[in-house]
C-alpha atoms as a printed R data frame, in Angstrom:
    type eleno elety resid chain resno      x       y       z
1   ATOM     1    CA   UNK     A     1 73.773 122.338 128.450
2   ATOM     2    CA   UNK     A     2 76.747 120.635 130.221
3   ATOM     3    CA   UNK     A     3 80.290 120.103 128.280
4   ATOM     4    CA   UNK     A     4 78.753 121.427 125.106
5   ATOM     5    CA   UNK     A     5 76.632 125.334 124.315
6   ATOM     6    CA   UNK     A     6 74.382 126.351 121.334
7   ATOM     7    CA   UNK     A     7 76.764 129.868 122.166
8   ATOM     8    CA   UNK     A     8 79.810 127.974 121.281
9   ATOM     9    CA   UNK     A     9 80.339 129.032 117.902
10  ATOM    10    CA   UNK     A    10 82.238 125.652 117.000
11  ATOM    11    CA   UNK     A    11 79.664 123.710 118.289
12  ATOM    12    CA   UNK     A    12 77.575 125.441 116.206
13  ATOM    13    CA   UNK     A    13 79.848 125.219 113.055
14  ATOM    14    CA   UNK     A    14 79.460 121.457 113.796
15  ATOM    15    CA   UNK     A    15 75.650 121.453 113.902
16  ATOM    16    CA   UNK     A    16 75.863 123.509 110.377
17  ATOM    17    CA   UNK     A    17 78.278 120.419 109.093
18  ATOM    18    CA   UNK     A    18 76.613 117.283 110.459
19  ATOM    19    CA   UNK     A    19 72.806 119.006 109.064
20  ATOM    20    CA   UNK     A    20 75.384 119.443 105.628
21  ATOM    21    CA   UNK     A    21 76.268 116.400 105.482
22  ATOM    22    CA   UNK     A    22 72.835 114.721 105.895
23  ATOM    23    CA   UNK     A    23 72.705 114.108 109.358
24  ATOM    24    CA   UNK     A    24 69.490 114.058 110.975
25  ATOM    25    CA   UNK     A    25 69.521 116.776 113.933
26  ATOM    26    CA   UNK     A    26 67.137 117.082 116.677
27  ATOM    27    CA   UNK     A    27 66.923 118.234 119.863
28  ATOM    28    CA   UNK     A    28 68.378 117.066 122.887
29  ATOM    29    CA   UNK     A    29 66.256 118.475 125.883
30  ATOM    30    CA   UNK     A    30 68.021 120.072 128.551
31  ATOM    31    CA   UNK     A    31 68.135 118.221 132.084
32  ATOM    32    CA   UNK     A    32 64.961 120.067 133.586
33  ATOM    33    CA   UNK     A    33 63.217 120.937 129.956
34  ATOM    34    CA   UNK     A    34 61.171 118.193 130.557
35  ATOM    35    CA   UNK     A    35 58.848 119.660 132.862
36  ATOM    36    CA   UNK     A    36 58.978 123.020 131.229
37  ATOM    37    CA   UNK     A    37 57.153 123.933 128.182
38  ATOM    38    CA   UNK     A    38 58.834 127.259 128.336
39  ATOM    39    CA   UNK     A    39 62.108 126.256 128.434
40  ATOM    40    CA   UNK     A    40 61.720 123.191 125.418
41  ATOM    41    CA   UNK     A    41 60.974 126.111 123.118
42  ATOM    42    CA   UNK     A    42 63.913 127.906 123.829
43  ATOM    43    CA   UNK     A    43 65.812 125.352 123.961
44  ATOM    44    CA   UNK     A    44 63.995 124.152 119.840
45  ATOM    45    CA   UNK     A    45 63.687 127.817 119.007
46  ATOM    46    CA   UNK     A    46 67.892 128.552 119.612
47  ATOM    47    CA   UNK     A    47 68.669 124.614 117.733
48  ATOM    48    CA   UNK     A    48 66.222 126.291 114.599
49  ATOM    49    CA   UNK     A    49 67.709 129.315 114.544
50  ATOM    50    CA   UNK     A    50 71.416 127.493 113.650
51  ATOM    51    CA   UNK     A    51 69.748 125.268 111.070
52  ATOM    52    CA   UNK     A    52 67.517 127.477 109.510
53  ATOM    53    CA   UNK     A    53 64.296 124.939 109.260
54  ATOM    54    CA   UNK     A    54 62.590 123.215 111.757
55  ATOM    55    CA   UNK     A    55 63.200 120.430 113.976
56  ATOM    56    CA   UNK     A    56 60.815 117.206 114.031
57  ATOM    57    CA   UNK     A    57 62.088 114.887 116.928
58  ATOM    58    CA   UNK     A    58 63.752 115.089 120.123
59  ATOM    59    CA   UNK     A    59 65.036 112.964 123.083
60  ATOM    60    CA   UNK     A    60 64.936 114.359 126.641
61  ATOM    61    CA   UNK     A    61 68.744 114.418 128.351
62  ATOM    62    CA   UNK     A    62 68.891 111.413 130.746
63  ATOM    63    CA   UNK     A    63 65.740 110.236 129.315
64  ATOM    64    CA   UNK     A    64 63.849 112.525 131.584
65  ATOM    65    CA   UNK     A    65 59.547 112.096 131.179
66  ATOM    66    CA   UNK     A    66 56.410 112.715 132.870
67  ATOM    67    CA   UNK     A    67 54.226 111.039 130.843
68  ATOM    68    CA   UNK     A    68 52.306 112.453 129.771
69  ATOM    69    CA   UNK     A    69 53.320 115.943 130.547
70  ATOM    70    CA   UNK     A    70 57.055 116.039 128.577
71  ATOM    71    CA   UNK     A    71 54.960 114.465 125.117
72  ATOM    72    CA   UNK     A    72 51.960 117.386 125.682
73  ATOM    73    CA   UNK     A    73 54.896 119.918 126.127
74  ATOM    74    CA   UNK     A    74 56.625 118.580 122.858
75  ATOM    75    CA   UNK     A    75 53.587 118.631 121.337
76  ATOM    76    CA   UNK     A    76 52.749 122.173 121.678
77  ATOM    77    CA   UNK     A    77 56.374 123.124 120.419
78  ATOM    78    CA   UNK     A    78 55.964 121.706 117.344
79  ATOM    79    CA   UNK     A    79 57.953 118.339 117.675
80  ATOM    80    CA   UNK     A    80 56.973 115.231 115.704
81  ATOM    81    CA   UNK     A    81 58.180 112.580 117.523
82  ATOM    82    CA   UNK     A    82 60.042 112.029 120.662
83  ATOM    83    CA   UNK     A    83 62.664 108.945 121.690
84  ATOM    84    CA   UNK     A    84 63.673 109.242 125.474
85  ATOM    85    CA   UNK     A    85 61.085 106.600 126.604
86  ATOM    86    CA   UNK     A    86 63.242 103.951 128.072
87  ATOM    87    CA   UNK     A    87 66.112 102.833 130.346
88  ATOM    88    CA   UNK     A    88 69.785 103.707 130.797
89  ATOM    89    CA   UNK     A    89 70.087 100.303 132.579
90  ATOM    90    CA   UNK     A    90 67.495  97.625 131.184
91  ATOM    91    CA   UNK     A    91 67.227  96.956 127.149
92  ATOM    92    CA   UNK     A    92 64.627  95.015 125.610
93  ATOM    93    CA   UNK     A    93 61.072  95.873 124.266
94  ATOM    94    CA   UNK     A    94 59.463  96.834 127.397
95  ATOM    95    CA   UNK     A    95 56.849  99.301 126.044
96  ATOM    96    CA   UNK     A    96 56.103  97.248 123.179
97  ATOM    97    CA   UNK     A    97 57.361  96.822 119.831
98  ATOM    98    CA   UNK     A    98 55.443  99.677 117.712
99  ATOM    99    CA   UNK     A    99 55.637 103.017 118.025
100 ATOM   100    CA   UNK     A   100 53.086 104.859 120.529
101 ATOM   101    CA   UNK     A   101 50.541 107.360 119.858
102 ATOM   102    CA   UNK     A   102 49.754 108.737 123.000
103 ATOM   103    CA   UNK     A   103 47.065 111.484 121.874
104 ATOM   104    CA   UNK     A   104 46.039 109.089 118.805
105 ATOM   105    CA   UNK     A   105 47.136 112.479 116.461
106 ATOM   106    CA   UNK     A   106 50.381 112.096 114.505
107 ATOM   107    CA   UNK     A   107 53.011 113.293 117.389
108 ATOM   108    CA   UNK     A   108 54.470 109.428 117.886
109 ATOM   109    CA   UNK     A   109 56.774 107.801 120.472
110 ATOM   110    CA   UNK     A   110 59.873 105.817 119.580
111 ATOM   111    CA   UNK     A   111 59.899 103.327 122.467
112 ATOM   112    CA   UNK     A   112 64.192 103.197 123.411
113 ATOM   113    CA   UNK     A   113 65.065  99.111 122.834
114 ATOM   114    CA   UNK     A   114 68.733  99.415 123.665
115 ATOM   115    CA   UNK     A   115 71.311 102.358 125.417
116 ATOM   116    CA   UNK     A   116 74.821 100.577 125.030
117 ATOM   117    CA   UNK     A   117 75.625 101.695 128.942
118 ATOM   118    CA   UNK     A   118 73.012  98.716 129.507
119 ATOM   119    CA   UNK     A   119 75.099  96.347 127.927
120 ATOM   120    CA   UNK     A   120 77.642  93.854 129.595
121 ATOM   121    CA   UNK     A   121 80.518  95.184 127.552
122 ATOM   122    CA   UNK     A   122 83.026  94.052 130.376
123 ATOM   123    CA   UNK     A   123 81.899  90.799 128.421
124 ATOM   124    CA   UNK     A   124 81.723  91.333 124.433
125 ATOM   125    CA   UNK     A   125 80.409  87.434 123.742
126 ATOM   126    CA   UNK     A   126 77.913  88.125 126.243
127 ATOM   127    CA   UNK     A   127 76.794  91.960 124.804
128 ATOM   128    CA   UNK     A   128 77.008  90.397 121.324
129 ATOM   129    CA   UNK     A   129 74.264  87.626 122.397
130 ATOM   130    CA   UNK     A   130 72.425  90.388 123.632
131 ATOM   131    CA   UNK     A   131 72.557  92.379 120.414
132 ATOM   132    CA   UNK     A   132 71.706  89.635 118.581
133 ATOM   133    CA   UNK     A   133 68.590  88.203 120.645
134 ATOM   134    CA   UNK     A   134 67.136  91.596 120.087
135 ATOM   135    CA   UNK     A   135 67.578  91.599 116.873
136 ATOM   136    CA   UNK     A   136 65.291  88.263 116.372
137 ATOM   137    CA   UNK     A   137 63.075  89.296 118.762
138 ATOM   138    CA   UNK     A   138 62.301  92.668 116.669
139 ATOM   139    CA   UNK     A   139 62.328  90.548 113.317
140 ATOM   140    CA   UNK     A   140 60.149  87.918 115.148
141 ATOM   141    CA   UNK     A   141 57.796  90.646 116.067
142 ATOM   142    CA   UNK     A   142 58.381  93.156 113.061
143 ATOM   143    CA   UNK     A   143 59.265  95.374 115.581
144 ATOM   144    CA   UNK     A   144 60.487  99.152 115.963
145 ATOM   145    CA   UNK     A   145 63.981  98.781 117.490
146 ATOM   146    CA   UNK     A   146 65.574 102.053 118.961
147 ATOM   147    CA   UNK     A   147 68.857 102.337 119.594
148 ATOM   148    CA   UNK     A   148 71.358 104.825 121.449
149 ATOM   149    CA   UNK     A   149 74.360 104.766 121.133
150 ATOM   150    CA   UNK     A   150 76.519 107.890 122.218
151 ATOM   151    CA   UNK     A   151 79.475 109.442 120.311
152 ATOM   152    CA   UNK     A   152 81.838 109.172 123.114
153 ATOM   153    CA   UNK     A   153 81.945 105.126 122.799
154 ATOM   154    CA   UNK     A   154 83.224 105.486 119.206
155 ATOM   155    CA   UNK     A   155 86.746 106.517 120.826
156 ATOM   156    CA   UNK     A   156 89.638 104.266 122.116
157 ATOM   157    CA   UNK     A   157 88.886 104.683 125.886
158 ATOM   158    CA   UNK     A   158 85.715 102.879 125.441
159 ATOM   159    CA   UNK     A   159 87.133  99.956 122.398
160 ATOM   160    CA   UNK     A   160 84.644  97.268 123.164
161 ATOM   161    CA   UNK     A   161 81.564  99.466 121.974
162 ATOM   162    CA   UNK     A   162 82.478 100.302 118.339
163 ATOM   163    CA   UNK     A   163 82.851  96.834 117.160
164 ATOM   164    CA   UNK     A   164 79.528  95.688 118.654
165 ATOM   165    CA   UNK     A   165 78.027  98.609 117.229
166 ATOM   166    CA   UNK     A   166 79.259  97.932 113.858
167 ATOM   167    CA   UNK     A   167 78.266  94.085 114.392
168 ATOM   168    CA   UNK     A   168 74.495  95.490 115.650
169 ATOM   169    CA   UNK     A   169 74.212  97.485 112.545
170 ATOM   170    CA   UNK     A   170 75.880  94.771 109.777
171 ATOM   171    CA   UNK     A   171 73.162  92.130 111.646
172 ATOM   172    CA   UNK     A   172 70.248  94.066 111.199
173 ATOM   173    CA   UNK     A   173 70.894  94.810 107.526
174 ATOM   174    CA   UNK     A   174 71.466  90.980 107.135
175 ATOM   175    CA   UNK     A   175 67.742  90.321 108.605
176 ATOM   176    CA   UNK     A   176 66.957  93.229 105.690
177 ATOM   177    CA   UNK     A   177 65.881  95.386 108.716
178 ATOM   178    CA   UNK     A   178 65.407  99.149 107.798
179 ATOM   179    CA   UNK     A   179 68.559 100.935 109.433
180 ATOM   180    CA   UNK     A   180 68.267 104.647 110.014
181 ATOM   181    CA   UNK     A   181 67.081 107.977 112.232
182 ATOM   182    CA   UNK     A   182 63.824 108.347 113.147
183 ATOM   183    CA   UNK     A   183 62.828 111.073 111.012
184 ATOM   184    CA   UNK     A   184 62.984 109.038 107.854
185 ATOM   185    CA   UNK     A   185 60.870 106.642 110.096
186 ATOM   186    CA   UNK     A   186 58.627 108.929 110.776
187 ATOM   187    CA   UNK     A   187 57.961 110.338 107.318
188 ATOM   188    CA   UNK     A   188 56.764 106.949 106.002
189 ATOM   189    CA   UNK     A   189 54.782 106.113 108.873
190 ATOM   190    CA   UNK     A   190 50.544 106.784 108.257
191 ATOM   191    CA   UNK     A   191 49.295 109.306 110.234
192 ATOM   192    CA   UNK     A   192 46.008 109.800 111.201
């Protein structure tokens, strides 16, 4: 939905590339799909049918939930794991620092830590302290840390976001944090 379509046959091409090239890909909920089962498994069924296998994970657009409602929807379809609980405007560890397991059955939550709009890039020293006190607050607490971090703020209209990115990313593998997506996260976490 919006700017880019699953019709658009070079987004598609792209989707084809990025699963090529080893990228995880999951879905990414259309604005209302949240509060309609119906329309999540189009929306999963269409992103499968490009890939040719299924999809695990998903985060809703805007970071749209009803809890519990979106998760039971997700559920149903199939999903694994979902990522949309958090804030656009607020980072930190506000719904803990594990993962969530909100019918105690292996479909998991990935709590969001940090969206870079929350950030005071206007100020990099200041969204660089951030980073980094989030960082020892996960290692502290052997914490899951979720980031998001869209594609648009790797582009030179936005130039304060790619270095602190990098910097987030080089200071986690320092603390020999695991770095990646949450798939591989959620293949070698024990299910019940």
């Amino acid at each position: 939905t919006g700017r880019y379509s699953l019709d658009d046959p070079d987004i598609v091409e792209l989707i084809r590339e990025l699963d090529g090239g080893g990228w995880e890909i999951g879905l990414h909920g259309s604005y209302e799909s949240y509060r309609d089962g119906e329309r999540l498994r189009a929306e999963k069924l269409r992103l499968e049918s490009i890939l040719g296998r299924s999809v695990a994970g998903i985060r809703q657009h805007h970071l749209n939930l009803s809890v519990p409602e979106t998760w039971e929807h997700q559920r149903e379809i199939g999903l694994s794991y979902d990522t949309s609980l958090g804030s656009a405007t607020r980072f930190g560890f506000d719904h803990g620092y594990g993962i969530k397991r909100p019918f105690d059955d292996s479909f998991v939550v990935f709590p969001l830590t940090l969206m870079e709009l929350a950030l005071p890039t206007s100020d990099p020293q200041r969204a660089e302290a951030a980073c980094d006190a989030l960082l020892e607050e996960a290692n502290t607490n052997a914490a899951v840390m979720s980031v998001l971090w869209h594609p648009r703020f790797f582009c030179s209209d936005t130039p304060a976001y790619e270095p602190l990115y990098r910097r987030l990313i080089e200071r986690a593998l320092e603390m020999d944090a695991w770095v990646g997506p949450p798939g591989e996260l959620y293949d070698g976490i024990e299910r019940p």
